[in-house]
N, C-alpha and C positions, 0 to 999 in steps of 0.2 A: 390501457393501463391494466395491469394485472397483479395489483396487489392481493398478499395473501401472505396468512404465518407460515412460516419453514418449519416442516418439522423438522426432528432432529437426525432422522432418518436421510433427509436430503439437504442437500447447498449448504451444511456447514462447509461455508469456505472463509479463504486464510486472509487475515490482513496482515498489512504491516506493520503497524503499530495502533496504538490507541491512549492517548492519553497517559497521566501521568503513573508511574508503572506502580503498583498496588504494593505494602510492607510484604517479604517476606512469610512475615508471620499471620498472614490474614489471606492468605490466599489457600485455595480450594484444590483439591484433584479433579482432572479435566472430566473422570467420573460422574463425580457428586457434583459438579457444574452442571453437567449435561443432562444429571437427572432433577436440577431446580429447574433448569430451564422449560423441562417436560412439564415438573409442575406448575409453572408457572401459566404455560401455556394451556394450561386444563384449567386452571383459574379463569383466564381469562373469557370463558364462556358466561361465567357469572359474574363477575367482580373485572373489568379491563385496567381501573386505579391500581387495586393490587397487584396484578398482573404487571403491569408496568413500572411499578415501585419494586417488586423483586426481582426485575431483569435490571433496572437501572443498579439494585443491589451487587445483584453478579458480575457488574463491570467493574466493578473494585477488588474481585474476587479473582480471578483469576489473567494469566497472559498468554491461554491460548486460541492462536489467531482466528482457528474455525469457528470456537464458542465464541467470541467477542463481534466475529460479521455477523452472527447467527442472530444475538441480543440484539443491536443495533438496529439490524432491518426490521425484526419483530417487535421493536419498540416504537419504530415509527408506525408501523403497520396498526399498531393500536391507538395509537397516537392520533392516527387518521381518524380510526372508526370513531374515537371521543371528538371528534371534531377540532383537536386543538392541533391547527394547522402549520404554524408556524416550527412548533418543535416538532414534526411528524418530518418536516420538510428539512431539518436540519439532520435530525437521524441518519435517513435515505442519505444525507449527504456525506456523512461521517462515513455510512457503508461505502459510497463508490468509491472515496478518495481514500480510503483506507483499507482495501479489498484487492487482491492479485486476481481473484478470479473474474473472470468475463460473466462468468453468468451470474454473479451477484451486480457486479458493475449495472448488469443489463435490466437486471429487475430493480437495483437503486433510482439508476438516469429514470426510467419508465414511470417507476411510484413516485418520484419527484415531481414531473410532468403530470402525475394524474391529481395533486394536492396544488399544484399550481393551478388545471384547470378547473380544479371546485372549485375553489376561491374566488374565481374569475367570473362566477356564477352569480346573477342577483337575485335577491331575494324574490320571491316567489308576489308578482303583486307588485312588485316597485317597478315605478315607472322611468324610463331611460333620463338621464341628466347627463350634463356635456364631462362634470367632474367624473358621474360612477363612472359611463364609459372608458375615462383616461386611467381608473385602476382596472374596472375589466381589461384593457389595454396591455396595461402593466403584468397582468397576472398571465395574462396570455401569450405574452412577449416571452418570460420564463418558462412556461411550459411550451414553447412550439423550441425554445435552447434545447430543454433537458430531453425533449426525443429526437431532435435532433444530433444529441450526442450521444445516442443511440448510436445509431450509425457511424460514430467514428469506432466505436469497437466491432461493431457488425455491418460495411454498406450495405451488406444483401437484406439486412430486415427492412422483410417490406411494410409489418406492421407500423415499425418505426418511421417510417417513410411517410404512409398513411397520416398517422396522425399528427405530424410535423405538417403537414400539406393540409390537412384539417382545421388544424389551429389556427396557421394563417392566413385564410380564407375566413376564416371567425375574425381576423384582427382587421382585417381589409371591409368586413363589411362593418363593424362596427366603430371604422372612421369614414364609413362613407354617413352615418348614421351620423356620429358627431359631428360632421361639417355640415348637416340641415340643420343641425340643434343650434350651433353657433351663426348659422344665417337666421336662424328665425330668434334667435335672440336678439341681436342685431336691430332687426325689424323692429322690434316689441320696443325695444332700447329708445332709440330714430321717435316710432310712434307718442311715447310717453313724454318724450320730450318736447313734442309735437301740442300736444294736449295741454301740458303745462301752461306752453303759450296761448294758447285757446284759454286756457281758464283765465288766465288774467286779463288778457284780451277782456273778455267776456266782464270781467270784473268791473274792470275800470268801462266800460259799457251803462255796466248798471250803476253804478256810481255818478256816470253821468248825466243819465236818466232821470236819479232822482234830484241833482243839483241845478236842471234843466240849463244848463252852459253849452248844452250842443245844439245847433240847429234838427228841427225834425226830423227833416231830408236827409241830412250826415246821420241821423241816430238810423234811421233805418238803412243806409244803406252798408252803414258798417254792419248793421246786424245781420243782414242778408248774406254778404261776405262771410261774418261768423256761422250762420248756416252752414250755406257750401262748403265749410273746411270740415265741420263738424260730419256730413253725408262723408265727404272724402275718406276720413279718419274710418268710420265706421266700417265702409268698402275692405280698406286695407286692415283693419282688424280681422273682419272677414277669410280673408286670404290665406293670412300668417300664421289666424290662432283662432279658426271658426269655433270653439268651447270654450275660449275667453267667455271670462264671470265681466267684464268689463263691456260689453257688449250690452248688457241691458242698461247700465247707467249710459253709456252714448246716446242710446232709445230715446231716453229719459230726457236727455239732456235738449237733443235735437226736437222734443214735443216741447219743450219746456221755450225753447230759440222761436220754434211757429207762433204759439200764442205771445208772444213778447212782439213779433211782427207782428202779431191781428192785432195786441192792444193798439200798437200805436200809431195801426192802420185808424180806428176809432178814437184817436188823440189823448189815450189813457194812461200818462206818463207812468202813473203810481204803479196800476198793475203792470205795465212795464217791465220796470224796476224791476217789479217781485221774481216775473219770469226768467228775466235775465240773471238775477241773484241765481234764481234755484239753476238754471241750466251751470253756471261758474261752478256753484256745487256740484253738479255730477260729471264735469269736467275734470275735477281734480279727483272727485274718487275715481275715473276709470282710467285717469294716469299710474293715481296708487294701486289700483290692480294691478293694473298692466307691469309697474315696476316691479311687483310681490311676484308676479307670473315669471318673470327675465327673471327672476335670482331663483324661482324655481327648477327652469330649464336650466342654470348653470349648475345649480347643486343645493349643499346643506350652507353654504358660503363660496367668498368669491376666492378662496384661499386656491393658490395653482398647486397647490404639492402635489395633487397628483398626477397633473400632466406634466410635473415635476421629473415623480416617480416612472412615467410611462418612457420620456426622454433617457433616464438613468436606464428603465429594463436595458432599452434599443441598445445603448451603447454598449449595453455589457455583456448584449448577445453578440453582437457586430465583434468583440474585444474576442471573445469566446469561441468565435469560428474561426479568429485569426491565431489564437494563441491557445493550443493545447498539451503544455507542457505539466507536465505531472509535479505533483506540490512534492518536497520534502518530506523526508523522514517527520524532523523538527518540528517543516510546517503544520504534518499532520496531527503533531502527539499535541501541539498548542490549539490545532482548531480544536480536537476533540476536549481538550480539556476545559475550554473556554465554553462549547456546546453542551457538555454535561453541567458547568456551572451553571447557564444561561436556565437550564430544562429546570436542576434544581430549583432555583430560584423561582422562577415562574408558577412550580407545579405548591411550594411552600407560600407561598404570596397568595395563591388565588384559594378564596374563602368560601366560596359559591361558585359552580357551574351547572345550567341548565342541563339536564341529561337529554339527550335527543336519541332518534334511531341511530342505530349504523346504516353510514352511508356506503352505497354499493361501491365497492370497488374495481369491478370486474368491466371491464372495456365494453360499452353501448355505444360507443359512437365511431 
């Protein structure tokens, strides 16, 4: 990705339309456009808000085609650096679909793909879930499109090429990644349910213990059984989810099953009881671990929208290779108007933003 501002010097190039055409009376000489836009870009070294709010200004200001891909791209461009990605990524878009020239097209499709694969990035510290994966997915789905369609204006670029082939090898490993996540959840799933029955099991144990309605001999040999499932259980926590917090209540639970055997190796029904009681207890908490653990690996909820969203990228990249017809006049001047409404809104609504660094733009990978 190679984003960066135009100056005014280079790549004013032409579109074909944009949005809904300005009065008459409010529009600018392509001049006195081309010298806000100077200024605005020299703002932008201090101030990227402002900077951004008098290019958004300029596009009501005048209707010529170079000034307007010029705004557009440099809007996203900042857009970027502020981190607000979603309107960065709709700009770039309004540039290619509304641009004659290849070489803007080429730096749109590009800086498209390089805010899809920020995006696609987790947070620094968070640990992989089956959900984040499927919008990392998602995010990556669209950026291996947008330099992909690189290439339909250029096959010979081989940057383009590159990082299309980059991307998905990124997307291949990180469902090889989600298909361990959804097996060992699985597991955890299976085990917890596993446990449950152990703990009642165990319950109605101690329950009988203290009602003494069971022969000795059956009291112990069910609890020896209860044992060995308990060892089994712990084995297979082992395996699945060796830093399972649930691990030390199974411990617990199985010292707690042994002395329940000793008492009533020494015909000591009561403390029995007690043992059997407390192990039911830490049978059921390291089911409820174990449960807490599975909806951790799945995510923040069990909600699919994002392998929802991953299924939608796919399709509309597959849609996208198939069909590269060029939008309408019409088409265009509604997306762009719809997209400048969308940007206003959003940039008018939002009360507080965290300022952060600029992030690089410049191709590292």
């Amino acid at each position: 990705m190679r984003s960066h501002l135009i100056p005014l010097c280079a790549l004013l190039l032409p579109l074909n339309a944009f949005g809904a055409p300005a009065a008459e009376s409010t529009l600018l000489e392509p001049e006195v456009v081309r010298s806000k836009i100077g200024d605005a870009l020299a703002t932008a070294a201090v101030d990227t808000d402002k900077a951004i709010t008098d290019l958004r200004a300029l596009l009501e200001r005048t209707k010529d085609q170079e000034l307007l891909a010029n705004a557009h791209y440099n809007i996203g461009v900042l857009l970027q650096t502020n981190e607000e990605y979603s309107l960065a990524a709709d700009s770039f878009r309004l540039a290619d679909l509304s641009s004659t020239s290849r070489a803007i097209r080429r730096e749109a499709r590009d800086a498209l793909g390089g805010v899809y694969y920020t995006q696609a990035k987790p947070a620094a510290g968070e640990q992989p879930t089956i959900e984040g994966i499927s919008e990392q997915v998602s995010f990556l789905l669209k950026a291996a499109d947008a330099y992909r369609s690189v290439l339909d204006l250029d096959p010979s670029d081989s940057e383009a090429a590159a990082d299309t082939e980059r991307v998905r090898r990124e997307i291949q490993k990180l469902r090889d990644l989600k298909e361990q996540l959804e097996k060992r959840k699985e597991e955890m799933e299976k085990l917890r349910d596993q446990l449950k029955d152990q703990a009642e099991q165990q319950q109605q144990e101690a329950d009988q213990s203290k009602s003494g309605e069971q022969s000795q001999e059956q009291q112990k040999k069910d609890q020896q059984e209860l044992s060995e499932q308990t060892e089994q259980a712990s084995e297979q926590l082992e395996q699945s989810n060796p830093s399972s917090s649930a691990s030390e209540d199974l411990e617990e639970a199985r010292q707690a099953q042994q002395r329940a055997e000793e008492a009533m190796e020494r015909g000591d029904q009561e403390e029995a009881a007690r043992q059997q009681q407390q192990a039911a207890d830490k049978l059921k908490d390291a089911a409820e671990k174990i449960e807490q653990e599975a909806q951790q690996t799945q995510g923040q909820s069990e909600s699919k929208s994002s392998e929802q969203n991953e299924k939608t990228s796919e399709q509309q990249s597959e849609e996208g290779e198939q069909d590269n017809a060029e939008p309408s006049e019409d088409e265009i001047d509604q997306l762009a108007k719809d997209l400048l409404d969308k940007e206003r809104r959003e940039r008018e609504q939002r009360t507080y933003r965290a300022k952060g660094r600029p992030i690089r733009v410049e191709k590292d990978w």
